[in-house]
MARBA-684061 format. One line per 2 residues: number of its first residue (from 0); their letters; for each residue x, y, z of N, C-alpha, C, O, CB. Coordinates in steps of 0.02 Angstrom, whole numbers, plus 50000, padded with zeros to 5 digits. Each point is the difference from the previous one (the first is absolute). Glycine has a CB too. Layout:
NUM) a) X,Y,Z,X,Y,Z,X,Y,Z,X,Y,Z,X,Y,Z | ...
REM end
This chain:
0) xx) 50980,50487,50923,49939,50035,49981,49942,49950,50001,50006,49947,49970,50059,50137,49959 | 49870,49934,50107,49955,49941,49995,49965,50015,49939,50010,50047,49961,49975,49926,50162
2) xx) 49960,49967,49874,49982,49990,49945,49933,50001,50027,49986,49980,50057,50110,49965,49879 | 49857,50081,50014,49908,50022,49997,49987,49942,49967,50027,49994,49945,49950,50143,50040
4) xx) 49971,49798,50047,49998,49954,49959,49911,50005,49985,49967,50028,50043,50158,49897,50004 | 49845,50051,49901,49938,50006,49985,49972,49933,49938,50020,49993,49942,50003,50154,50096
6) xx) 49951,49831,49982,49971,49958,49965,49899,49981,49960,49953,49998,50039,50175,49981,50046 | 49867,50016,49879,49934,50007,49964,49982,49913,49967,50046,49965,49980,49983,50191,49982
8) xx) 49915,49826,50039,49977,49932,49973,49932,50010,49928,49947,50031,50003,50083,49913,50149 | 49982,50042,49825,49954,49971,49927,49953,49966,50057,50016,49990,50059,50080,49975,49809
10) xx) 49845,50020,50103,49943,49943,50027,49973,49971,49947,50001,50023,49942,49964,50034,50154 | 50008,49889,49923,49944,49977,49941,49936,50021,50005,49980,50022,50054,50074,49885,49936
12) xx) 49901,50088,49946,49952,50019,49999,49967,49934,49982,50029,49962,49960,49999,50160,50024 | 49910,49860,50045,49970,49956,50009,49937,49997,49954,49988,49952,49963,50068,50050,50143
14) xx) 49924,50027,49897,49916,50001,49995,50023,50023,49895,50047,50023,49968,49870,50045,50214 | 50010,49903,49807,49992,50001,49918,50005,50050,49970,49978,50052,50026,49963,49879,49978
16) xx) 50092,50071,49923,49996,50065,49952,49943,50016,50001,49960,49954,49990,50117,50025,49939 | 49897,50081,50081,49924,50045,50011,50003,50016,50058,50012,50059,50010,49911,49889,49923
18) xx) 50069,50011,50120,49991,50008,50059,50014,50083,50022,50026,50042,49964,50004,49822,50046 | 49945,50146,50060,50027,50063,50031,49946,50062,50007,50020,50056,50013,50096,49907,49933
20) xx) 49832,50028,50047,49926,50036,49998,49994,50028,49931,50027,49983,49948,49968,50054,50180 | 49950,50025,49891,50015,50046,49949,50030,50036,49999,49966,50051,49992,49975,49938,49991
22) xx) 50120,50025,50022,50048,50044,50000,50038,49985,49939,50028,49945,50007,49972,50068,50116 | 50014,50019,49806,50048,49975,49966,50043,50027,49988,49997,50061,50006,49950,49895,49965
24) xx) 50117,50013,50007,50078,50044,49992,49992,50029,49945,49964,49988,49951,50118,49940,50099 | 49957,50117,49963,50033,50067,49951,50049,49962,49945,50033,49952,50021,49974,50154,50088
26) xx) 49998,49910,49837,50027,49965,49929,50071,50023,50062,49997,50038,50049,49914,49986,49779 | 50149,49936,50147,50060,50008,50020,50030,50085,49983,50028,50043,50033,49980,49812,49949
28) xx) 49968,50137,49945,50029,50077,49955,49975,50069,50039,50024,50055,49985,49960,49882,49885 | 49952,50052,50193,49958,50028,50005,50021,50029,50098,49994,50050,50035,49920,49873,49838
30) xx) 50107,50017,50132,49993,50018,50078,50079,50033,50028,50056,49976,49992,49843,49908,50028 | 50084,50161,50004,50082,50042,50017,50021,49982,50073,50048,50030,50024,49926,50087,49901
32) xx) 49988,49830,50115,50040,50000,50054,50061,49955,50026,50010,49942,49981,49891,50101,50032 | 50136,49993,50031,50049,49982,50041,50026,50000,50065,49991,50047,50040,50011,49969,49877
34) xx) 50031,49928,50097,50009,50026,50079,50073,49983,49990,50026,49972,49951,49854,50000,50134 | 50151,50052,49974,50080,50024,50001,50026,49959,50042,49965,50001,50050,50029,50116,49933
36) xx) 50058,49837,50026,50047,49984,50055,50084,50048,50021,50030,50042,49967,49902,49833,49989 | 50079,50104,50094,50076,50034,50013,50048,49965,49933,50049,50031,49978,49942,49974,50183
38) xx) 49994,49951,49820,50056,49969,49946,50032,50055,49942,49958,50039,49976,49967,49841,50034 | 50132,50127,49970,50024,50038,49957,50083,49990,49970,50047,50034,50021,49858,50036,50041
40) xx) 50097,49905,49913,50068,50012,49953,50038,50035,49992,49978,50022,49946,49985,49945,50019 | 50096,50070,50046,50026,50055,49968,50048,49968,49922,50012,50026,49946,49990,50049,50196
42) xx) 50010,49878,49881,50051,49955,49931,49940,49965,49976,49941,50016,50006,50195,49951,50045 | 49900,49965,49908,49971,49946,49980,49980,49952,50052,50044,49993,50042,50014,50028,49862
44) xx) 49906,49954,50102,49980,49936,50037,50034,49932,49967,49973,49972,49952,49909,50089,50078 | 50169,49919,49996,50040,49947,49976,49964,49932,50036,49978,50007,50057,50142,50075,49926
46) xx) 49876,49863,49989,49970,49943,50027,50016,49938,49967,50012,50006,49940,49905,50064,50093 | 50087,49864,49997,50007,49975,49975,49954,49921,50020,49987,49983,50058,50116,50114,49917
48) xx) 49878,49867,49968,49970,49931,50032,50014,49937,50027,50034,49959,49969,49925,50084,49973 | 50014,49947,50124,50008,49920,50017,49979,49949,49955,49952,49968,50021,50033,50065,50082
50) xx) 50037,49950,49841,49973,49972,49938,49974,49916,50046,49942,49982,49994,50159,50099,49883 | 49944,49880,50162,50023,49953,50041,49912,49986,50029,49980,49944,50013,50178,50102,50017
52) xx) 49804,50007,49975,49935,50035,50045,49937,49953,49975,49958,49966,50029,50088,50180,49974 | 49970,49873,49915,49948,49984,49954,49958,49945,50013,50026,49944,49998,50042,50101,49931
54) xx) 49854,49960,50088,49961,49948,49985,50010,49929,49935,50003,50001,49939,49932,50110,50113 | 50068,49848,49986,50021,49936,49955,49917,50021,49958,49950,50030,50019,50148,49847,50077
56) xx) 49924,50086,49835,49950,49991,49950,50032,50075,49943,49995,49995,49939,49879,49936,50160 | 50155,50131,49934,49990,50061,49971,50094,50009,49997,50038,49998,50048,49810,50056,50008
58) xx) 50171,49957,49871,50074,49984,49976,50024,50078,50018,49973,50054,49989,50014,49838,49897 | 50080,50089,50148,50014,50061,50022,50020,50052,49963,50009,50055,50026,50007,49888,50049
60) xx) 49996,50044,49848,49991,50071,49976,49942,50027,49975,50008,50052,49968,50088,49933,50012 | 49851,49995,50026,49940,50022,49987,49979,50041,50050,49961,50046,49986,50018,49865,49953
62) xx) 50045,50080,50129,49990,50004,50056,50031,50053,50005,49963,50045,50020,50019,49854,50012 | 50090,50124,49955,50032,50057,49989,49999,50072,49931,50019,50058,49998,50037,49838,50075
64) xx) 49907,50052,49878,49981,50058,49992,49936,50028,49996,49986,50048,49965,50102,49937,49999 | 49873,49983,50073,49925,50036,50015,50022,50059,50053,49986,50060,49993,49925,49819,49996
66) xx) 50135,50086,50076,50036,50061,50040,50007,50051,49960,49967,50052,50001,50094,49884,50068 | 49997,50046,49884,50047,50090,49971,49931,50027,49954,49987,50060,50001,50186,49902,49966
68) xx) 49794,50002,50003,49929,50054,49979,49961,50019,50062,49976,50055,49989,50000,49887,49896 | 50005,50034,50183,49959,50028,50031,50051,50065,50018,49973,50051,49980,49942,49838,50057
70) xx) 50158,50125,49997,50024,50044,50013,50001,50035,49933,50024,50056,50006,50028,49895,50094 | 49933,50036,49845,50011,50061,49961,49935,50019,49992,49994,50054,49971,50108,49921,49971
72) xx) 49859,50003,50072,49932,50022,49985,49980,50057,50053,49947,50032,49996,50021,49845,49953 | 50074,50131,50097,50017,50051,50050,50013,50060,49993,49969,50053,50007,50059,49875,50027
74) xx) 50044,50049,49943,50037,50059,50023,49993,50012,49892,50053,50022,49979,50057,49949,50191 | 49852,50021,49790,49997,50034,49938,49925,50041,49982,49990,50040,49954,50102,49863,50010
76) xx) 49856,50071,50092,49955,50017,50016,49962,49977,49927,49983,50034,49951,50060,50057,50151 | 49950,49839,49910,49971,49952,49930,49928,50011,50007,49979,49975,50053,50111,49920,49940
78) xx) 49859,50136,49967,49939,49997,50001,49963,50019,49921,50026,50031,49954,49993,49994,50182 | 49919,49947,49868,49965,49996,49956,49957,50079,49982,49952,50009,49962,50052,49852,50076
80) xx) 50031,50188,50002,49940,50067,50009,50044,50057,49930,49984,50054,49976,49975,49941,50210 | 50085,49968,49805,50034,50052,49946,50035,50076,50025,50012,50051,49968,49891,49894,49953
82) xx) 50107,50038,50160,50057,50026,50037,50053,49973,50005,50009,49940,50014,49929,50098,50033 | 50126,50026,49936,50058,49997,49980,50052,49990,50056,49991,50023,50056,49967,50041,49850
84) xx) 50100,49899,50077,50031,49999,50051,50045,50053,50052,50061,49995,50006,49919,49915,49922 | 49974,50148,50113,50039,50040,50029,50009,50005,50082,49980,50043,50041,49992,50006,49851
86) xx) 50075,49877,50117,49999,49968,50071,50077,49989,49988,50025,49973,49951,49844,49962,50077 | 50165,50091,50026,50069,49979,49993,50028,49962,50048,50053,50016,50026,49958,50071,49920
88) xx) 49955,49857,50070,50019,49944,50045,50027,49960,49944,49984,50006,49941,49928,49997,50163 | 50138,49950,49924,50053,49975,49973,50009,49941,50027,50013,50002,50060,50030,50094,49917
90) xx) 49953,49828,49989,50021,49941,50027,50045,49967,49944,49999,50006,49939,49894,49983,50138 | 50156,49965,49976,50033,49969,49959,50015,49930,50040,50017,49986,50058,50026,50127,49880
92) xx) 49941,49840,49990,50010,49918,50037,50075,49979,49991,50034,49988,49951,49839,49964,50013 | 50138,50047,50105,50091,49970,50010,50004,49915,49954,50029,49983,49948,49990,50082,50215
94) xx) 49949,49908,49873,49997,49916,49984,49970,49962,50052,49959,50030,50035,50144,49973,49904 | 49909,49936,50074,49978,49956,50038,50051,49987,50062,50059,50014,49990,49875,49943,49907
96) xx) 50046,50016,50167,50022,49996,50062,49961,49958,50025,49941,49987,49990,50102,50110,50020 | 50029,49866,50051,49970,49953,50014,49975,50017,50098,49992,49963,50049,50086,49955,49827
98) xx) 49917,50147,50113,49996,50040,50103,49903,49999,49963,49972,50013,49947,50190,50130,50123 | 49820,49831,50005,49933,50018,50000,49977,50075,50018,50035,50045,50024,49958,49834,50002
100) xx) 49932,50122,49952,49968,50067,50008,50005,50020,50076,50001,49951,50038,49915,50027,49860 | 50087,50067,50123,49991,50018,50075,49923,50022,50020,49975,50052,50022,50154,49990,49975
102) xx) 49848,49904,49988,49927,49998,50008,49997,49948,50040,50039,49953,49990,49921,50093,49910 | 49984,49953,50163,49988,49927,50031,49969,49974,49982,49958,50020,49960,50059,49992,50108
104) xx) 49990,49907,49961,49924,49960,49974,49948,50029,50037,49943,50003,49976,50102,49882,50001 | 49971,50142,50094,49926,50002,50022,49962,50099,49971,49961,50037,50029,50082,49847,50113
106) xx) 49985,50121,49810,49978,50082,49996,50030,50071,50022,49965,50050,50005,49952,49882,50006 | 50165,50065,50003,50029,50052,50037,50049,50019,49959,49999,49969,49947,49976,49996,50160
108) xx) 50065,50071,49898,50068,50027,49971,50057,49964,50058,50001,49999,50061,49943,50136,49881 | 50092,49841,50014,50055,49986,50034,50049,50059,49990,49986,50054,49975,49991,49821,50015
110) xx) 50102,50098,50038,50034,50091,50012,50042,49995,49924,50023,49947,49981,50010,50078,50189 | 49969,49997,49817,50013,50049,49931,50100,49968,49978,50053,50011,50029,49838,50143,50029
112) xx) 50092,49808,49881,50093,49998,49983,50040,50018,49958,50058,49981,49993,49928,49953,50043 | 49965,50125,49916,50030,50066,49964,49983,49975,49917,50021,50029,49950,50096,50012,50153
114) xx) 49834,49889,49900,49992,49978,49911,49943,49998,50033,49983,49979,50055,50110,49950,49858 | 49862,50117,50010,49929,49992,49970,50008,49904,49979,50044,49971,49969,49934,50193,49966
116) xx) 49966,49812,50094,49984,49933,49961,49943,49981,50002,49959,50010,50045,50130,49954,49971 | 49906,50009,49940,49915,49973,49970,50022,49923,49988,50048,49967,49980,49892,50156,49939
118) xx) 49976,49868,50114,50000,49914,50005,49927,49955,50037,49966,50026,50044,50180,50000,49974 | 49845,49928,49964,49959,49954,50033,50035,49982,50074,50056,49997,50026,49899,49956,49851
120) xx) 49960,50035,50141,50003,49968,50084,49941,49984,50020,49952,49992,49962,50133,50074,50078 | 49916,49927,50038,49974,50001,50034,49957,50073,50032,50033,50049,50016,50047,49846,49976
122) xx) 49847,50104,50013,49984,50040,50029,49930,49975,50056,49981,49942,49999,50084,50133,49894 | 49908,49966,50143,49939,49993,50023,49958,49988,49950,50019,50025,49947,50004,50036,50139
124) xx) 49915,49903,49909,49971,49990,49976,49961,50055,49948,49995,49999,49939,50026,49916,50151 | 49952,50136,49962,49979,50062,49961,50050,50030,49960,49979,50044,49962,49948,49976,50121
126) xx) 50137,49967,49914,50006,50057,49950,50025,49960,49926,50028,49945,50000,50009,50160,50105 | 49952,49924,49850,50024,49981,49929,50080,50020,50006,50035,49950,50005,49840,50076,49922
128) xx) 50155,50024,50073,50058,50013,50008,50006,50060,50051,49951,50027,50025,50071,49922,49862 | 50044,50069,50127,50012,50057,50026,50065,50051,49994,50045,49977,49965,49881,49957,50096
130) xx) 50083,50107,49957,50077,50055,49985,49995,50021,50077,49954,50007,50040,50046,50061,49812 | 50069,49937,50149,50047,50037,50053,50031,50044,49978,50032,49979,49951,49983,49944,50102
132) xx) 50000,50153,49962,50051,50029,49991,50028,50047,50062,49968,50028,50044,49992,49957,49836 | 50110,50013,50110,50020,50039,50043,50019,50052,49980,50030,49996,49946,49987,49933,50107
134) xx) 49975,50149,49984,50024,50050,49995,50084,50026,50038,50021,49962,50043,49840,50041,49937 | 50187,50067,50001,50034,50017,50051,50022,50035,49933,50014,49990,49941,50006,49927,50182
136) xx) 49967,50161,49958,50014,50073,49969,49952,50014,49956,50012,50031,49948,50103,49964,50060 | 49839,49987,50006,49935,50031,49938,49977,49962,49952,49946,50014,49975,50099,50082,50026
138) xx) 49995,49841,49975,49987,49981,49931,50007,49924,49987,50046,49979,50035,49994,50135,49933 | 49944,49856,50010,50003,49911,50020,50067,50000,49959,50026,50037,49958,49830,49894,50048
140) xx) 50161,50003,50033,50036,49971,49988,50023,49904,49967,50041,49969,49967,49946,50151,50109 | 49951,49873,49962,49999,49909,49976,49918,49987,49993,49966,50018,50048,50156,49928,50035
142) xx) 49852,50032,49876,49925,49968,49992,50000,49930,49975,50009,49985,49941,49946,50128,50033 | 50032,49843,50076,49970,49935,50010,49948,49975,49964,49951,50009,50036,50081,50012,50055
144) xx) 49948,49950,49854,49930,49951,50003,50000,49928,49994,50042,49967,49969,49914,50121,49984 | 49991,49887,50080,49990,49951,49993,49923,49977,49998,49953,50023,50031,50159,49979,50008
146) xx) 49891,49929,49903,49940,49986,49964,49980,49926,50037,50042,49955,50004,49992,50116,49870 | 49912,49924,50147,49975,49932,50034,49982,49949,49944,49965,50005,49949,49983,50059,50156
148) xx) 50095,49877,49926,50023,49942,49955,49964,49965,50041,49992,49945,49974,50122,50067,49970 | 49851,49993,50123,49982,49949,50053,49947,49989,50008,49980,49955,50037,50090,50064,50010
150) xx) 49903,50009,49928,49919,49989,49990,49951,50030,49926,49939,49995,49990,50078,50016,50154 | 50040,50022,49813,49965,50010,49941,50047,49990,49928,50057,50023,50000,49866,50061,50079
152) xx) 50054,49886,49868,50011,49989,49956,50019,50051,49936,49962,50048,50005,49981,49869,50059 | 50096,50089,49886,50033,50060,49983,50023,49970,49935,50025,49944,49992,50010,50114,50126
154) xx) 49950,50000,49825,50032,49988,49948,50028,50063,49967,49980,50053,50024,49953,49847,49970 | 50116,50102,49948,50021,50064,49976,49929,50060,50011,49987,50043,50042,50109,49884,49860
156) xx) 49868,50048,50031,49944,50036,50002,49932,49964,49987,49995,49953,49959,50083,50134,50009 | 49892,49926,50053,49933,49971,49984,49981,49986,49932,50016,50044,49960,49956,50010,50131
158) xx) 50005,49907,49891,49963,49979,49931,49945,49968,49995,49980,49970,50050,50107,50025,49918 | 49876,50003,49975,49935,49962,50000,50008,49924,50016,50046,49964,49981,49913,50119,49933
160) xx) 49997,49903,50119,49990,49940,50063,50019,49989,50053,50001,49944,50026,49992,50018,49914 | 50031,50100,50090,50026,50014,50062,49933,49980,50042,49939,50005,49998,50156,50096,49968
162) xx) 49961,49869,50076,49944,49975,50063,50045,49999,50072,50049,49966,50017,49870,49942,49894 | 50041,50147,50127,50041,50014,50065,50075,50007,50004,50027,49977,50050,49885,49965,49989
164) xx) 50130,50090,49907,50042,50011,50005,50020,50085,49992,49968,50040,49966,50030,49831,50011 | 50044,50140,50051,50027,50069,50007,50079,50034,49983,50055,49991,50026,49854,49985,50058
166) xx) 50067,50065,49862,50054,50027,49959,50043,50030,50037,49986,50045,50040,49952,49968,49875 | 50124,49960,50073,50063,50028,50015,50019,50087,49998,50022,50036,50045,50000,49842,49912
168) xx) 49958,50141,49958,50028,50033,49981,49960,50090,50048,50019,50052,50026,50021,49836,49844 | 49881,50065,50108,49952,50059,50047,50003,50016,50069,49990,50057,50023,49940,49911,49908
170) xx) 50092,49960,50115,50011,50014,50070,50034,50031,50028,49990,50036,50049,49985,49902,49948 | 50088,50044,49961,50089,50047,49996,49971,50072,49959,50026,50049,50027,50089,49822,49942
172) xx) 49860,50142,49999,49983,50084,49976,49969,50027,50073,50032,50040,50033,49928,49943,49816 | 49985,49996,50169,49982,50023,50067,50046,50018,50052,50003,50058,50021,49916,49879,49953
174) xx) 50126,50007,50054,50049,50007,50025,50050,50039,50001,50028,50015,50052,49934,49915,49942 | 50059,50098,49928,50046,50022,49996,49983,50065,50004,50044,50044,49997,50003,49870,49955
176) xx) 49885,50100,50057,49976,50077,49986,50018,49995,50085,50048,50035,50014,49837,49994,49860 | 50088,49938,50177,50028,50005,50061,50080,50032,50024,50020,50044,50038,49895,49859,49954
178) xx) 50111,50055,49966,50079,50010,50018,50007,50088,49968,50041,50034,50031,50017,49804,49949 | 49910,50193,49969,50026,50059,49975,49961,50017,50027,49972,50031,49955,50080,49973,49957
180) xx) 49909,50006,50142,49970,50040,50038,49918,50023,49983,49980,50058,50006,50149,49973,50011 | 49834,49920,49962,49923,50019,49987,49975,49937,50043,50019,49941,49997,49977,50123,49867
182) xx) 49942,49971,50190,49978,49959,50030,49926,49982,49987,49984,50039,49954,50105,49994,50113 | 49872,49940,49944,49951,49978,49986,49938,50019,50010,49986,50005,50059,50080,49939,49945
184) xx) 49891,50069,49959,49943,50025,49969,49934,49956,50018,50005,49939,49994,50074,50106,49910 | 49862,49981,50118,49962,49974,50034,49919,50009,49983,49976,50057,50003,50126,49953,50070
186) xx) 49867,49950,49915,49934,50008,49971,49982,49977,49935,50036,50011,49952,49969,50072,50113 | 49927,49880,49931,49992,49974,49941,50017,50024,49931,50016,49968,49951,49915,49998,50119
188) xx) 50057,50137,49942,50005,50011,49956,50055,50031,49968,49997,50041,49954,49910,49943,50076 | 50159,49985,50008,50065,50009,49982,50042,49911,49975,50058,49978,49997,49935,50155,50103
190) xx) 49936,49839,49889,50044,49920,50026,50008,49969,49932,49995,49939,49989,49946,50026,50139 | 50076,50095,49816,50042,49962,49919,50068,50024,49995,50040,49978,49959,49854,50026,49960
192) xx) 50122,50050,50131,50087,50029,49997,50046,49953,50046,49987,49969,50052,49978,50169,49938 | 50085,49867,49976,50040,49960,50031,50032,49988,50073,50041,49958,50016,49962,50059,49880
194) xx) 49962,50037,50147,50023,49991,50075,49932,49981,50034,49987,50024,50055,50117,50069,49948 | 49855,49868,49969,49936,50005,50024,50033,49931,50029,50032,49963,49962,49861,50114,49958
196) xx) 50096,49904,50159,50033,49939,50038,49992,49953,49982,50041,49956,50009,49956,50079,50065 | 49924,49951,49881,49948,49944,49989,50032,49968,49917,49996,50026,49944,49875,50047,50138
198) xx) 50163,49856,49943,50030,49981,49934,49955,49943,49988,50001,49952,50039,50126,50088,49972 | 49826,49960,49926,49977,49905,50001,50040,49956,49939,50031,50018,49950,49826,50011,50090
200) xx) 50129,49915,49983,50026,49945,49982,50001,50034,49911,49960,50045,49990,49989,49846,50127 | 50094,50087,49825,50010,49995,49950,49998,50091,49964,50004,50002,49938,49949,49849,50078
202) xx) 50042,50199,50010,49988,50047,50004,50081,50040,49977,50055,49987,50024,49827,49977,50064 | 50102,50087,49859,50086,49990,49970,49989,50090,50012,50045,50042,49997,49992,49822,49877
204) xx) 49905,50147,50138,49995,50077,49991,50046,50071,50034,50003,50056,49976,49886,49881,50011 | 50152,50030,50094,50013,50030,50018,50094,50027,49970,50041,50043,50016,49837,49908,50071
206) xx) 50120,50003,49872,50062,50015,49960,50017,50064,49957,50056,50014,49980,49930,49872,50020 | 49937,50160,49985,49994,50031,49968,49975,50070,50054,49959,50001,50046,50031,49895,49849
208) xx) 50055,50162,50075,49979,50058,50068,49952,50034,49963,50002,50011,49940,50113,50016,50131 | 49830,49995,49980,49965,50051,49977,50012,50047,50028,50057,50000,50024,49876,49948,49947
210) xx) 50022,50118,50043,50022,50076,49991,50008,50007,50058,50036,50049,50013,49912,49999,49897 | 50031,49919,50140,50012,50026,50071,50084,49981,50026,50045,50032,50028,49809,49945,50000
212) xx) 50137,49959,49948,50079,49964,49994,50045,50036,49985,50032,50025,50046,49934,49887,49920 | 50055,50106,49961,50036,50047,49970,49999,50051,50045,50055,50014,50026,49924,49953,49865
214) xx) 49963,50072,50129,50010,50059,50026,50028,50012,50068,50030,50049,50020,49891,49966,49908 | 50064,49935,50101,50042,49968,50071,50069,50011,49997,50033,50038,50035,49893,49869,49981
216) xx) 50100,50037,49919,50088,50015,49989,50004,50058,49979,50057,50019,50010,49983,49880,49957 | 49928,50141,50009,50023,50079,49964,50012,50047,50058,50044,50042,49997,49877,49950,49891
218) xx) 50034,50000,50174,49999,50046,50048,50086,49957,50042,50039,50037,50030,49781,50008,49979 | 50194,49889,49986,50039,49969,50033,50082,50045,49982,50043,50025,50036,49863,49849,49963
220) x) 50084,50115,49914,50077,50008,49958,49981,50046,49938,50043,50016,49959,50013,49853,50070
REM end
């Protein structure tokens, strides 16, 4: 049976907090949009981490469990809007492994070897991280990410005196909304929810879903 492969990238956002004209975003609680990918679950999303991956300086269980909170911040539909959890996507963290992500360095999906894994690497320059997943018979089956160790700097989560570094836990929430099937949201005045592509440096916000987010997984599960 072949396999539907599809892949999506995070970017950085460059330019200064304010920036972006006059156009301003919608409170998170406020803005309802979403966009959809083929990605979908019918079980749990089982996964497990290349712990082995981890950026030197950042201890690998800190490292693992910013992961298992960004995937739960997913699939429990974690947000600050005082919406309840009625999303029935389902993840569960196996453990650690030592098989790399089937992600390339240069930006592609490699072919598929039946384990979800999350992990540092190598990527093109532009992207902050990225997901792979493959589909067959309708419904995925394996989702890939990987977080760039090669050109950007990374900690659990951001804290005061952060300087050019980029949270684990928020990049992997983004991500992981990829792998359960929410794709990315476009325009300044969608750019405080968590599929908004534009991640900056020390920025912990996308860890947290707002209404478009949530409502994305609700239409998903």
């Amino acid at each position: 049976m072949a396999f539907l492969v599809v892949l999506l990238a995070a970017v950085v956002v460059a330019a200064p907090a304010g920036a972006g004209g006059a156009v301003r975003p919608l409170p998170p609680c406020r803005d309802r949009a979403y966009n959809l990918s083929s990605s979908k679950w019918i079980g749990p999303m089982r996964w497990w981490f290349r712990a082995s991956s981890t950026p030197k300086g950042v201890p690998r269980s800190s490292a693992q469990a910013a992961l298992r909170r960004a995937a739960s911040n997913i699939a429990s539909g974690r947000n600050n809007c005082g919406l309840p959890d009625h999303i029935s996507a389902t993840q569960r963290f196996i453990g650690r492994t030592s098989r790399a992500t089937d992600v390339t360095d240069s930006g592609t999906c490699g072919p598929p070897d039946g384990r979800s894994v999350v992990g540092f690497g190598s990527l093109p320059s532009g992207f902050l991280a990225l997901t792979c997943w493959w589909i067959r018979d309708g419904h995925t089956v394996e989702a890939d990410i990987k977080l760039n160790k090669a050109t950007f700097r990374w900690v659990p989560v951001a804290r005061r005196g952060c300087v050019l570094n980029w949270s684990i836990e928020a990049v992997a929430t983004h991500e992981f909304g990829h792998a359960f099937g929410l794709a990315h949201v476009y325009g300044t005045v969608n750019d405080r929810l968590t599929m908004d592509p534009l991640i900056a440096p020390c920025q912990n916000s996308q860890a947290t879903l707002g209404l478009g987010d949530v409502r994305g997984l609700q239409a998903k599960y």
